[in-house]
C-alpha positions as CSV (number, residue, x, y, z in Angstrom):
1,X,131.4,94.1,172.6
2,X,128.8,92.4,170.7
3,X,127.6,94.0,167.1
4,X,125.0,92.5,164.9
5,X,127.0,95.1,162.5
6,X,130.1,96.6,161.9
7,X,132.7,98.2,159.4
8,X,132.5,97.8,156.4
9,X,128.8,97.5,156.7
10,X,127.1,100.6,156.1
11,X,125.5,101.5,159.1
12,X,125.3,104.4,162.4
13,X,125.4,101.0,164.8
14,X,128.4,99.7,163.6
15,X,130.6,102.6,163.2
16,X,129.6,103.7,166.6
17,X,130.6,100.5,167.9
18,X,134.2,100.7,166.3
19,X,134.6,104.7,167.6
20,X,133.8,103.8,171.1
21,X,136.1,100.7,171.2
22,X,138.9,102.8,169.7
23,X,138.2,105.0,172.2
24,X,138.0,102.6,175.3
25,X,141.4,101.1,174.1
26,X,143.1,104.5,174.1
27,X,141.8,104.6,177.7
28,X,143.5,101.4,178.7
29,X,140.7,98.9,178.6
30,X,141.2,95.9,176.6
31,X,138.9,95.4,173.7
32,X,137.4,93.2,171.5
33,X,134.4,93.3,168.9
34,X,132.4,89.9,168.4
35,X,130.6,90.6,164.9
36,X,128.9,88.5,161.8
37,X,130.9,86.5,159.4
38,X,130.5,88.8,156.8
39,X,132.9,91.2,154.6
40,X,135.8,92.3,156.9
41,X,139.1,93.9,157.1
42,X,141.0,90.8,156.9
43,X,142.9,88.5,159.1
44,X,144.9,90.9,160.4
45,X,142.6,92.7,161.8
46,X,143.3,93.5,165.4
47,X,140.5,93.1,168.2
48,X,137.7,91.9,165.7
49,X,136.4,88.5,165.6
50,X,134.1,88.0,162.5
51,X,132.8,85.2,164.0
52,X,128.8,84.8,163.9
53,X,127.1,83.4,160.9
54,X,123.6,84.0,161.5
55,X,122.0,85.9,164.9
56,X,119.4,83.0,165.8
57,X,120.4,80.3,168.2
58,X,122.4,78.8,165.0
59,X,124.7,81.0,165.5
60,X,125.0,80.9,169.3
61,X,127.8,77.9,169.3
62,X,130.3,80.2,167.3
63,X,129.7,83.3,169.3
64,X,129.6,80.9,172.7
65,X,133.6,80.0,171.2
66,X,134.4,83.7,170.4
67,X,133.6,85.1,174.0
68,X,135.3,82.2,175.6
69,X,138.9,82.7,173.9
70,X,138.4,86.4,173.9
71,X,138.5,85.7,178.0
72,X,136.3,88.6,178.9
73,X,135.3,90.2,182.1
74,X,132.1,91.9,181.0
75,X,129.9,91.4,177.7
76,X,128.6,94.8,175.9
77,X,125.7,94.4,173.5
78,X,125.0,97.4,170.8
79,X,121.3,96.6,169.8
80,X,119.6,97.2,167.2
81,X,116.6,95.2,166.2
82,X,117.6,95.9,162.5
83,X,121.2,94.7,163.0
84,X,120.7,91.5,164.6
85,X,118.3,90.6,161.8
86,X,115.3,90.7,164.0
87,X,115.9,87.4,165.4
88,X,114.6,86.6,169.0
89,X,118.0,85.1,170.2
90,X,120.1,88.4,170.8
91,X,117.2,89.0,173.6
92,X,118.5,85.7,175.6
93,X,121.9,86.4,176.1
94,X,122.1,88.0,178.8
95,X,120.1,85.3,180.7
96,X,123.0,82.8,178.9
97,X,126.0,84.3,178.9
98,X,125.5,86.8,181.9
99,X,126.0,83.6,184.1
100,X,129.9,83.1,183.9
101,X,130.3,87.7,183.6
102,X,128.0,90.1,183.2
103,X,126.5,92.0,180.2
104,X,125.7,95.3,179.4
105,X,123.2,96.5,176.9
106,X,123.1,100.1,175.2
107,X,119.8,100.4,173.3
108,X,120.3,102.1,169.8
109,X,116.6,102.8,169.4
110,X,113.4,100.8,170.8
111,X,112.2,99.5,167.4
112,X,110.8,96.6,168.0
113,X,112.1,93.5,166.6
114,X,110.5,91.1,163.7
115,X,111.0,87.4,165.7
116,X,108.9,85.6,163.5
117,X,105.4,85.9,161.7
118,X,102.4,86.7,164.1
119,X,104.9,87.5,167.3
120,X,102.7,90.8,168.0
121,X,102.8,91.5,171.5
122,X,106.2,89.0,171.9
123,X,107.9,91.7,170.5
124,X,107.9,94.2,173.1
125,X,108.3,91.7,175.5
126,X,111.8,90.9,174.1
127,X,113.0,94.3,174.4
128,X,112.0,94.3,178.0
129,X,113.6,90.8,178.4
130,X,116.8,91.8,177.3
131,X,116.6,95.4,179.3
132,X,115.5,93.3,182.6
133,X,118.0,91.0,182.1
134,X,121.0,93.0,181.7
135,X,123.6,93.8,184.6
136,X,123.1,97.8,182.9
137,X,121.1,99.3,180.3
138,X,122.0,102.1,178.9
139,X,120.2,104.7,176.3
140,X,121.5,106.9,174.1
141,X,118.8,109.9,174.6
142,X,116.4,111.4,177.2
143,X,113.2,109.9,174.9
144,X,114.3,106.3,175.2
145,X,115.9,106.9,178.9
146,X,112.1,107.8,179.5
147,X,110.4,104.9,177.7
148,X,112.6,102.9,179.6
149,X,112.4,104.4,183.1
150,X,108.6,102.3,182.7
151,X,110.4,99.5,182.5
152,X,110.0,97.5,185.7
153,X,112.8,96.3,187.9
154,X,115.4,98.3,186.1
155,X,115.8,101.2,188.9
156,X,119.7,102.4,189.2
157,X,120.4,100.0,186.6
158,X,119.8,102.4,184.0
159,X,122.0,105.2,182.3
160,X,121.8,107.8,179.8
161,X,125.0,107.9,177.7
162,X,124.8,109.7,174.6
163,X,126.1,108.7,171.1
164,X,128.9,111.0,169.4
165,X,130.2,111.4,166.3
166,X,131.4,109.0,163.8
167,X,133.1,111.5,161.7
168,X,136.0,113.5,163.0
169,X,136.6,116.8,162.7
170,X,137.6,118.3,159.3
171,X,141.4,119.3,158.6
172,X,141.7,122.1,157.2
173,X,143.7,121.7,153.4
174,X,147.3,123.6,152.2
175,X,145.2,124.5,149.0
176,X,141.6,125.3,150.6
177,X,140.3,129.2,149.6
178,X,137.0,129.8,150.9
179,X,134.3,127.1,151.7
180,X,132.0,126.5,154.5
181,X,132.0,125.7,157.9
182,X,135.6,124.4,158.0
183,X,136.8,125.5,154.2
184,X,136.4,123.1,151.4
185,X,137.0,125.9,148.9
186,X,138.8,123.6,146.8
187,X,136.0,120.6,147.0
188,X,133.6,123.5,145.8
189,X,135.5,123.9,142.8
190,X,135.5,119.9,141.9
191,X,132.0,119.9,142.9
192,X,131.2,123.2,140.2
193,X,129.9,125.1,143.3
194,X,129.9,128.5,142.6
195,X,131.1,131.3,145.3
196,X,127.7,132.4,145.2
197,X,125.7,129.7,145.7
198,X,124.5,128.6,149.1
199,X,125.4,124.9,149.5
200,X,123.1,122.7,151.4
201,X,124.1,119.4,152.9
202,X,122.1,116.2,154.1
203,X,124.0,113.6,155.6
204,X,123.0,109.9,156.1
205,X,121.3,107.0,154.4
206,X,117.9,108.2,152.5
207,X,114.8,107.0,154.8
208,X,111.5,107.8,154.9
209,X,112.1,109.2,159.2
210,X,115.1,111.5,157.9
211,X,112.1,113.3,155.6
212,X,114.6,113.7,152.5
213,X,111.4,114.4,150.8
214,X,110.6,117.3,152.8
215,X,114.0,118.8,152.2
216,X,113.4,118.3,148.5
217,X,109.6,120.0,148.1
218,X,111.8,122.7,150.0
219,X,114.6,123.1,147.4
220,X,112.1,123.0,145.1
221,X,110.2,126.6,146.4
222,X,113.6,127.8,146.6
223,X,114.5,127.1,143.1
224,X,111.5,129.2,141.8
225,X,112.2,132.2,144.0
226,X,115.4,132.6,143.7
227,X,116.9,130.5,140.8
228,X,120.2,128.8,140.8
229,X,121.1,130.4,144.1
230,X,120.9,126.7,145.9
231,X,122.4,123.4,145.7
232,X,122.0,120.2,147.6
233,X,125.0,118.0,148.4
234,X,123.5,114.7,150.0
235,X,126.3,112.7,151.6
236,X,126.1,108.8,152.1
237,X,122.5,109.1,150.0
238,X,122.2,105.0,150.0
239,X,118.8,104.0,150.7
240,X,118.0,102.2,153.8
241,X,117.3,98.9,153.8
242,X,114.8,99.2,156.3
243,X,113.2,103.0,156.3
244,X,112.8,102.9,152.4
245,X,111.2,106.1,151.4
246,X,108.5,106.9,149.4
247,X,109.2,109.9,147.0
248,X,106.0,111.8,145.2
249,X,106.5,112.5,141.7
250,X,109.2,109.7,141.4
251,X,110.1,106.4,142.3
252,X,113.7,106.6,143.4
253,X,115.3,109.9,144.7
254,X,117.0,110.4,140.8
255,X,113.0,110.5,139.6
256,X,112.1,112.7,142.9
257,X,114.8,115.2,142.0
258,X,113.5,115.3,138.4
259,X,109.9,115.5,139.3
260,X,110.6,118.6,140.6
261,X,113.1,120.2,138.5
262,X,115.9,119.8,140.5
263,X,118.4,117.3,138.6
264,X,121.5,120.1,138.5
265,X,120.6,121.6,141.6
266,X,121.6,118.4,143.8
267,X,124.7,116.1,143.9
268,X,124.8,112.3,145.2
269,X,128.4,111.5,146.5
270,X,127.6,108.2,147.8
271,X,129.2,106.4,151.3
272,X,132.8,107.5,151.9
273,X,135.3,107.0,154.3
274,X,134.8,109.4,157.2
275,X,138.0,111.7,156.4
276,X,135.8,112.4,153.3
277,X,132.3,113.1,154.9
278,X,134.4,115.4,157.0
279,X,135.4,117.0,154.0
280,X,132.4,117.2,152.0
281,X,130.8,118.4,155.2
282,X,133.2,121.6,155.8
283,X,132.5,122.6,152.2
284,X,129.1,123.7,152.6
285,X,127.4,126.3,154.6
286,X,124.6,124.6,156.0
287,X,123.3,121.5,157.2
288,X,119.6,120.7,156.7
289,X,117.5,117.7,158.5
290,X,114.5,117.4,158.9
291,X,113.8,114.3,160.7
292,X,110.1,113.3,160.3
293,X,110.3,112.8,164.1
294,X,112.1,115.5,165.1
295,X,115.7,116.1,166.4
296,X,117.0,113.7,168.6
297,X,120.4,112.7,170.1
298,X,119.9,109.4,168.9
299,X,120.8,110.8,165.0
300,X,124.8,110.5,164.7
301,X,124.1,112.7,161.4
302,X,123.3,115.3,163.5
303,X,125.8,115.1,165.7
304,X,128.1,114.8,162.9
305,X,126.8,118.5,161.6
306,X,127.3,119.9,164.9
307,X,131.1,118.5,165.5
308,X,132.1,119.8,162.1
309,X,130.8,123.6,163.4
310,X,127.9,124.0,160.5
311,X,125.1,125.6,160.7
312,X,122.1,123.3,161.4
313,X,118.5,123.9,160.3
314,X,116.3,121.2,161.3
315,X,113.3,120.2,163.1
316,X,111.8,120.9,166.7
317,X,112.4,117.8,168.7
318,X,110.0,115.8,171.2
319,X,109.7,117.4,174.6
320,X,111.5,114.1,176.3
321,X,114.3,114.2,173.8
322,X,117.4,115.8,176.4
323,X,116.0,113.7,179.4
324,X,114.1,114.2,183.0
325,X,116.7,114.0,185.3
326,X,116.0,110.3,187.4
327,X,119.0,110.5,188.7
328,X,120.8,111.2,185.2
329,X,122.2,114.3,184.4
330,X,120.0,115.2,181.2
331,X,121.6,116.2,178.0
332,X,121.8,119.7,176.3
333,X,119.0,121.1,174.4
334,X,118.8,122.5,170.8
335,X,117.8,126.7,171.3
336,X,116.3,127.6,168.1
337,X,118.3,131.0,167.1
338,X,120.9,130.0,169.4
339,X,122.3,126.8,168.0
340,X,120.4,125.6,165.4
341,X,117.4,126.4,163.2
342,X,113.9,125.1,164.0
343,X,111.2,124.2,162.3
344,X,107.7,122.1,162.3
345,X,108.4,118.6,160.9
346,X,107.0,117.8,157.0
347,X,106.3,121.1,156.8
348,X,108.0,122.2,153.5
349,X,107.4,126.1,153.5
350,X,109.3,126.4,157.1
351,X,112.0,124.6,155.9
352,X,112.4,126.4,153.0
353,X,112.2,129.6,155.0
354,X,114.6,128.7,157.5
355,X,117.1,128.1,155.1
356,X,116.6,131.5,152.8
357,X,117.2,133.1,156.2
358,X,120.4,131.2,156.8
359,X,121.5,131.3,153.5
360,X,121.4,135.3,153.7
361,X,122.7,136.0,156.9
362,X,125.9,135.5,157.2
363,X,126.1,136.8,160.7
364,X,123.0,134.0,161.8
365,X,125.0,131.1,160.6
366,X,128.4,132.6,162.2
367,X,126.1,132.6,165.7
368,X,124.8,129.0,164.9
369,X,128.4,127.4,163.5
370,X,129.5,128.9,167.1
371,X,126.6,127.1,169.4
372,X,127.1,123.8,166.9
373,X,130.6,123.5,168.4
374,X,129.8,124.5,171.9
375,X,126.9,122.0,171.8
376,X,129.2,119.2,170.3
377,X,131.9,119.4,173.1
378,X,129.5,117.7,175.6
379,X,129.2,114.6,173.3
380,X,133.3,114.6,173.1
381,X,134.0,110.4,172.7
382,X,137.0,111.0,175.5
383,X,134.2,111.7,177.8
384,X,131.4,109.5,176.3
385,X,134.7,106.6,177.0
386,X,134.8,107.5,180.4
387,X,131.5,107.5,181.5
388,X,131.4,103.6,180.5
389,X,134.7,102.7,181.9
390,X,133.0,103.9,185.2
391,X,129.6,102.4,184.3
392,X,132.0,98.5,183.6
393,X,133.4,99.4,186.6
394,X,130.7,99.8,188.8
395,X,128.9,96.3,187.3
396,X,131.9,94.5,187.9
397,X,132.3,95.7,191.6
398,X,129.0,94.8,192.1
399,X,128.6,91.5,190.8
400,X,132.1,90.9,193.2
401,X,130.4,92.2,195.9
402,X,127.5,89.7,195.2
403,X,129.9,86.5,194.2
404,X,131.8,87.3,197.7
405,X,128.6,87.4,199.5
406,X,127.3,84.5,197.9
């Protein structure tokens, strides 16, 4: 499995990566994660080879050396455009390394990559290239499965496998009294939570497509109806490198929470392990995202809120976002009232709504907490495994079939 990024690097790419690997070992496939250079867990780390300095074709020597004394039967690439750097390289190896085995590609999202000044329309093309070039492609959700699908020359060589979540399941504490979703009474307390109060959690680097800003202006209504009766926990609240947002009323999120009254009404734990977003997670009673773009199966934060049983408010996704069918089974669908709340991206005033219903209806969120966890069995990693044992499976059959013919 080739990563542009991986643990301890802060990222959705990289910790997916290391879940599904665990995952695909547990099932008896043998394993091994090809990564960059960069910070690691040492050199005892088992089925990780920190080998790539750089993602252009500088660094194709060292990764050409990794592959070959990993002795692989199939190559799995998890891109990114972001991770790799945006260098055009990671689009060529397939057509290099696909010669000896075959390589599979899962698409992350379909931003395009940088390449270098002036590439305009190149750009696209090298996402195509590396689709076209791959023995499978597979996306994560029914938008991109679509936006591929126009892809030429692709046809049965496509698949819709979904993401799952990074974060495991909370377990429940000896001393826990109370709480949300899964408890967390006692991480309340630390946090000076009252039993009153109606904790709200965001989850996820701060980027201007998660609409952190929209959540705020939202909190802020909120605060003048009903004072003191809300409070914002925002998990992993590092800013993106990438999809830096741009607050009103302050530069940085500490100046956007100021700007609008808000700095005791929101707390900033930072990255943690996952144990601890699990945690942090079951302590409060709703989850709120309102992705600028709308819901999509691509978000592991969401998929995170809906594994850990909370109550989701968030907003409507695109129509493609579950998939078309094409000869792949599409995905399950977000019912607003049923498993999740729904509302209008950037619109403020419908989030804020949304949540003042929630946070008052203790039978709503009961209802929505129970369709979070039925929605989150059909992204279970055992399954999500499977599905690309049979996918490696099928390539390598085939490319015997077409070695034995040749």
């Amino acid at each position: 499995m080739i990563t542009g990024e991986y643990p301890p690097t802060i990222g959705g790419v990289g910790d997916y990566a290391a879940t599904l690997a665990a995952h695909l070992r547990a099932a008896g496939a043998g394993t091994c994660v090809v990564t960059g250079s960069g910070a690691g867990g040492g050199a005892t780390e088992t089925g990780v080879r920190r080998a790539v300095r750089g993602w252009g074709v500088e660094g194709w020597p060292a990764l050409a050396r990794a592959v070959a004394a990993a002795r692989l039967d199939l190559i799995h690439v998890q891109y990114q455009a972001g991770a790799f750097d945006g260098r055009a390289a990671v689009h060529l190896l397939p057509r290099w390394l696909g010669r000896a085995r075959p390589v599979v590609v899962t698409f992350h999202d379909l931003c395009v990559p940088y390449l270098f000044p002036k590439a305009g329309p190149l750009r696209a093309l090298a996402l195509r290239a590396l689709a076209r070039g791959c023995a499978a492609t597979v996306a994560t959700n029914g938008e991109d499965h679509r936006r591929l699908r126009g892809v030429g020359g692709l046809g049965d060589r496509l698949h819709l496998i979904p993401i799952g979540s990074n974060i495991p399941p909370a377990q429940p504490s000896s001393h826990d009294v109370g709480g949300g979703a899964g408890g967390g009474g006692w991480l309340r307390q630390r946090l000076g939570i009252g039993p009153d109060a109606v904790l709200l959690a965001y989850f996820g680097l701060v980027s201007a497509s998660k609409g952190l800003d929209t959540l705020l202006d939202a909190l802020g209504r909120l605060e003048v109806e009903t004072p003191g009766r809300y409070h914002l926990l925002i998990v992993g609240g590092a800013a993106s490198a990438t999809d830096r947002p741009g607050f009103a009323g302050g530069g940085d999120l500490a100046g956007a929470l100021g700007a609008r009254g808000l700095a005791g009404r929101a707390t900033m734990v930072g990255a943690l392990p996952p144990e601890g977003v699990a945690a942090h997670l079951s302590a409060a009673d709703l989850a709120v995202l309102p992705y600028r773009d709308g819901a999509s199966w691509r978000r592991g934060s969401l998929l995170a809120a809906l594994a850990q049983g909370l109550p989701v408010v968030t907003t409507t996704p695109r129509p493609a976002y579950a998939g078309e069918g094409g000869g792949t089974a599409p995905l399950p669908r977000l019912r607003d009232d049923e498993n999740a709340l729904l509302v209008p991206p950037d619109d403020a005033g419908a989030l804020a709504g949304a949540v003042a219903r929630a946070g008052c209806d203790a039978a709503l969120r009961a209802r929505l907490a129970s369709g979070a966890r039925a929605l989150a069995r059909a992204f279970a990693w055992d399954a999500i495994a499977a599905r690309h044992l049979a996918l490696y499976d099928g390539v390598l059959r085939g490319r015997g079939a077409r070695v034995q013919k040749d």
